[in-house]
Steps between C-alpha positions, in 0.01 A plus 500: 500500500404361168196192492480291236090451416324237470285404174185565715630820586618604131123424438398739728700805416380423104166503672588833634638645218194436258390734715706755388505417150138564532516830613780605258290327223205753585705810491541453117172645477498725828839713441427787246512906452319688767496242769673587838719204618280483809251256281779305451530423910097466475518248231761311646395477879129427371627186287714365725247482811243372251750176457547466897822626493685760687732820361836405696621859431253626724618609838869349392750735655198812546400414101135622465406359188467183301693584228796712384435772205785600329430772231835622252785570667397357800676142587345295784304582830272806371207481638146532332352873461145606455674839374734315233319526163651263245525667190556349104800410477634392832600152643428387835629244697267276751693248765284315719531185743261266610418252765234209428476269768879599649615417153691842368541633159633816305538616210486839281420668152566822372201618222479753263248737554315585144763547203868525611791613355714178273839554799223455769354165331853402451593519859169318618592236211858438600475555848227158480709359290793533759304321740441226325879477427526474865266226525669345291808463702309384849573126393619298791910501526519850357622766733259801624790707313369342099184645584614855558778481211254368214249816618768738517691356222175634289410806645800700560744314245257460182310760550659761731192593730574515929479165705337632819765287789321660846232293466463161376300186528524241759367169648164474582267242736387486812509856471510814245904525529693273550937371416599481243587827355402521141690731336462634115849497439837339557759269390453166345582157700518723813265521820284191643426242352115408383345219671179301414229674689633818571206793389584838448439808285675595207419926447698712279458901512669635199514844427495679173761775525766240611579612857469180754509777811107557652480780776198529725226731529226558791121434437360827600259449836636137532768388721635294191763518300549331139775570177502621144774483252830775600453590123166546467393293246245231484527128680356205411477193705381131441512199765367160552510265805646195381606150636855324436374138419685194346309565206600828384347885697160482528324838467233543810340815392467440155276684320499376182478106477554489129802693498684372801362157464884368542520630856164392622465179776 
């Protein structure tokens, strides 16, 4: 079932999300060489209790952690490791969701880690950009299908990288995951139609070597399981939480006022 929010509730789940703007703000300055990606869980967890808000991730489906650390190759689900030392040169992915006051939000941001190489800051630059081309279609009237076309029209069309299809965005509110399906590709004009008040994430995974396949890999002592490019090479991932409104998508986990002041309530 899909529910149509209310303005009060939109408000909420922006609430919510400054929340996790916040915390992705602050890892500008905590992700660098020689850090293990277990300070980026600390970080994270810390901040968000500080605001009176809860890490939804935690204890959803046996998840242990607050937030999701993806380093390279790796595409969604890895967990954060005391033992994984990022090194100059890498980029690492960070997904997190958050509940303030039963309001939900999510949202992620791949960073580079020190000085990367120019095809590494190209994927980070177009795979942002690719969301925001997604964003762009989540106007009420368009079809669920625009979205997905406009994002894959860029990444695998234009510039020949992998669109990741196993796993996609999707509504969001009253809880984490919810219907819609969001996928980051498709066929223009095609799939449901957007309706004011419908909230869901929009989360491209793009891959550099231009494979779209993932495969899955155990975390060693955990009962968990989470993916990394079939090809090997490096994925970068960007999402937002946003609201379909009369006025245009309104970003909910903005980060950046000045730059997405278009999409803001």
């Amino acid at each position: 079932m899909i529910t149509l929010k209310s303005e009060r509730e939109i408000k909420g789940m922006a609430a919510s999300g400054a929340v996790i703007a916040g915390v992705h703000r602050g890892l500008r300055d905590i992700i660098k060489p020689g850090i293990s990606s277990w300070v980026i869980e600390e970080f994270a967890n810390d901040y968000i209790e500080k605001q009176g808000a809860k890490a939804s991730e935690k204890g959803f489906e046996g998840y242990k952690y607050a937030t999701c650390v993806c380093v390279n190759d790796e595409v969604a689900h890895a967990v954060p490791r005391k033992n994984l030392i990022l090194k100059e040169g890498d980029i690492v992915t960070v997904d997190m969701t958050v509940n303030l006051d039963g309001y939900e939000s999510d949202s992620c941001w791949t960073y580079a880690v020190g000085e990367i190489a120019p095809e590494l800051q190209k994927l980070m630059d177009d795979t942002r950009k690719a969301l925001y081309l997604g964003i762009d279609q989540a106007v009420v009237g368009n079809r669920l299908g625009d979205i997905g076309h406009a994002i894959q029209q860029y990444t695998e069309v234009e510039n020949s990288y992998g669109d990741v299809r196993e796993l996609i965005g999707h509504g969001i509110q009253p809880t984490m995951h919810e219907q819609p399906n969001v996928p980051s590709y498709g066929e223009a004009g095609k799939g449901l139609r957007l309706k004011e008040g419908m909230t869901i994430t929009i989360e491209p995974m793009v891959i550099l070597g231009g494979t779209w396949h993932i495969k899955s890999k155990e975390v060693p002592g955990e009962d968990w399981e989470y993916y990394v490019s079939a090809d090997g090479t490096p994925c970068a991932q960007y999402e937002h939480t946003i609201a379909i409104t009369k006025d245009g998508p309104k970003i909910l986990t903005s980060q950046d006022p000045e730059m997405d002041a278009k999409y803001l309530l």
